[in-house]
C-alpha positions in Angstrom: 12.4 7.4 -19.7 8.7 8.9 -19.4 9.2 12.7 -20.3 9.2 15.8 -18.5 5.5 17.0 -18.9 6.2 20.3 -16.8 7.6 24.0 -17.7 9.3 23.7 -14.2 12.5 23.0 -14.3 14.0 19.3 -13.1 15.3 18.6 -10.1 18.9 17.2 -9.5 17.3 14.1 -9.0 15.5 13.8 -12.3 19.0 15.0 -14.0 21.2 12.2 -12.2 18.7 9.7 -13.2 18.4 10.8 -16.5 22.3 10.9 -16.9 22.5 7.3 -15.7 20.0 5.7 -17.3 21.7 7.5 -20.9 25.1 5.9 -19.6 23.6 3.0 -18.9 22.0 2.5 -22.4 24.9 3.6 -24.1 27.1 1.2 -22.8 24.4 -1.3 -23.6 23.9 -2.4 -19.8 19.7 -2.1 -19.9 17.3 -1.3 -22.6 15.8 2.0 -22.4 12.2 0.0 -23.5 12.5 -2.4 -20.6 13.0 0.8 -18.6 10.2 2.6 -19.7 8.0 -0.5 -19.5 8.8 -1.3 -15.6 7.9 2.9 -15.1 4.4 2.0 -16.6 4.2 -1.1 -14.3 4.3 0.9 -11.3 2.4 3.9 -12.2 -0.8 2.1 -13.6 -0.8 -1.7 -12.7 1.0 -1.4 -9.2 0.5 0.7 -6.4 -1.8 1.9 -3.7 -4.5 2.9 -6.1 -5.4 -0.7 -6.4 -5.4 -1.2 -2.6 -7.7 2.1 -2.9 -10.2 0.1 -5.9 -10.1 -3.1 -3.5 -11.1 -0.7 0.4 -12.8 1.6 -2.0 -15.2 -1.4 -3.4 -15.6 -3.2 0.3 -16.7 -0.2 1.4 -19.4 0.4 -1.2 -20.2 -3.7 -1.8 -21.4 -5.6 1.8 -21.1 -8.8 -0.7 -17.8 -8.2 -1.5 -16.6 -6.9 1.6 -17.3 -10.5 3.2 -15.6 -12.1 0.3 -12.7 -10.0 0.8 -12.8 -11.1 4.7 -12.6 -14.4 3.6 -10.0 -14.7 1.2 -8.5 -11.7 0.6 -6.5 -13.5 -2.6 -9.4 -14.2 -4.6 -11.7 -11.4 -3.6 -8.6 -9.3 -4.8 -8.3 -11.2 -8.0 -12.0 -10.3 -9.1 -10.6 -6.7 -9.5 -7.8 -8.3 -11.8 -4.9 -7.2 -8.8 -2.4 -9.7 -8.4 0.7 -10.7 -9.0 4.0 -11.5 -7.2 4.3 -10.5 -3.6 0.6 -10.5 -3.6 -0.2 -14.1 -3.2 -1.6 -15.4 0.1 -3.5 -12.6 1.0 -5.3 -11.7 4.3 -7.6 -8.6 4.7 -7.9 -7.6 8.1 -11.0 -5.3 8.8 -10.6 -1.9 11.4 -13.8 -1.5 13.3 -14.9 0.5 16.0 -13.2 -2.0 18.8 -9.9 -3.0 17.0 -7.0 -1.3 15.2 -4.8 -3.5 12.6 -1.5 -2.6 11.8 0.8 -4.2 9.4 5.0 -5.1 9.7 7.4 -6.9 8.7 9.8 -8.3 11.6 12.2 -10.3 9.6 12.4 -8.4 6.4 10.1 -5.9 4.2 7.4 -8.7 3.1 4.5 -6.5 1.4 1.9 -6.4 -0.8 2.8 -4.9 -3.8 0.4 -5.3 -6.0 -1.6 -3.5 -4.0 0.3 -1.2 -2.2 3.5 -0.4 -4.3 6.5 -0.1 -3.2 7.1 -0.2 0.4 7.8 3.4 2.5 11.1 3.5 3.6 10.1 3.4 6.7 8.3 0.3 7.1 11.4 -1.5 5.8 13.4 0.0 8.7 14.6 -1.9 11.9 12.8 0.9 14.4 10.0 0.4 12.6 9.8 -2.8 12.8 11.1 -3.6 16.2 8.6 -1.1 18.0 5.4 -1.3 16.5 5.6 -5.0 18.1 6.4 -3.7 21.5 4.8 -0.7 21.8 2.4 0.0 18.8 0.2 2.9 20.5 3.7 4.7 20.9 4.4 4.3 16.9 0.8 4.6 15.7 1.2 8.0 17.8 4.2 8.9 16.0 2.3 8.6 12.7 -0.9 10.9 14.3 -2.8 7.9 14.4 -4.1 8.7 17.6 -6.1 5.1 18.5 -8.4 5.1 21.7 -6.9 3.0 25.1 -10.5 1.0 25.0 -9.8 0.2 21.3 -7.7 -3.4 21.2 -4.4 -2.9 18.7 -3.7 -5.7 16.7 -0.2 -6.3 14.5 -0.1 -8.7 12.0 3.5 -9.9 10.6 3.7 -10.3 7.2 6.0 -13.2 6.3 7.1 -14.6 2.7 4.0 -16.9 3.0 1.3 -14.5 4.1 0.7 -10.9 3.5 -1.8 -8.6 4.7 -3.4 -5.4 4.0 -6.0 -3.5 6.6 -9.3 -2.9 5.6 -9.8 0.7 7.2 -12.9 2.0 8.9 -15.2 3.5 6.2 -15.1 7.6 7.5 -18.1 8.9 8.4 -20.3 10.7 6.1 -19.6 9.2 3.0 -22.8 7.6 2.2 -23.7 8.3 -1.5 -20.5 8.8 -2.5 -19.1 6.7 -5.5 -16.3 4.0 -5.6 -14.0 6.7 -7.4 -14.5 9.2 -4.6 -14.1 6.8 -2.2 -10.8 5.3 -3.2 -9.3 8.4 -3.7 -10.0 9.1 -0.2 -7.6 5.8 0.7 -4.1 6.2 1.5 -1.0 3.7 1.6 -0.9 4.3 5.6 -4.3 3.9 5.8 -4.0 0.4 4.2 -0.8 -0.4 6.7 -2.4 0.6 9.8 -0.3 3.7 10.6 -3.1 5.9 9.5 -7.1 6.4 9.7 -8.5 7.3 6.6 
């Protein structure tokens, strides 16, 4: 397990995991390497920084941003993101007269290579049950506050088809670089239950 690179002191949390995982590798149940190896998979190669380096580089690229729009998959790939759950992609752009928001109705289908893990609340049955019927409602709940003349748009992902939104670029960030740009790009923001 990564190690404890803090003065503070660890939380229960951290202690119970820690506990297990040393039960767990004594009685020779997983490998402590495999462990630490599926840590470094999600902090560096999956997770909503790449979703950040793809929006980020759409923003900043008006060639790449129509390849994305086209197919998101491939334009994704040239950043080297991909992987399972992150075939079959669909980019779906935010603009002044739309708002795209992403679900799940059946399951928790999502993106992971480019978004992570999924929240614990998109994966629950509220969730996904009302931002199909009433999505201004939900978006609200969020403090996504989207305009009555603006059209809302949900997309359900599926096992075959997943998509992340391409939010609008905020104003005022002309001249700034990709870097600054993606770290500007949040998970919600991505979903749909946020403006960035």
């Amino acid at each position: 397990m990564a190690s404890h690179k803090h003065n503070e002191p660890e939380s229960d949390m951290a202690l119970r995991v820690k506990a297990i995982e040393q039960l767990l590798s004594e009685k020779g149940l997983v490998d402590p390497t495999a462990i630490d190896r599926l840590i470094e998979l999600y902090e560096t190669r999956v997770g909503p920084h790449n979703g950040a380096r793809v929006v980020a580089k759409a923003w900043s690229d008006p060639d790449y941003k129509a390849r994305l729009l086209e197919n998101g998959t491939d334009a994704i790939a040239e950043l080297d993101i991909a992987g399972v759950q992150g075939e079959n992609m669909v980019v779906v752009e935010n603009t002044d007269a739309v708002h795209n928001v992403v679900v799940c109705t059946l399951c928790s289908c999502y993106p992971w290579p480019v978004l992570g893990l999924p929240p614990t609340w998109y994966k629950s049955p509220p969730y996904r049950s009302r931002i199909v019927r009433e999505p201004r409602v939900v978006l609200e709940e969020f403090g996504a506050s989207v305009s009555g003349d603006v059209e809302v748009r949900v997309w359900d992902s599926s096992a075959e088809i997943r998509y992340l939104v391409l939010p609008k670029r905020p104003e005022g960030t002309d001249g700034m670089t990709e870097d600054d740009l993606a770290a500007m790009v949040t998970r919600d923001g991505m979903i749909g239950v946020a403006e960035v």
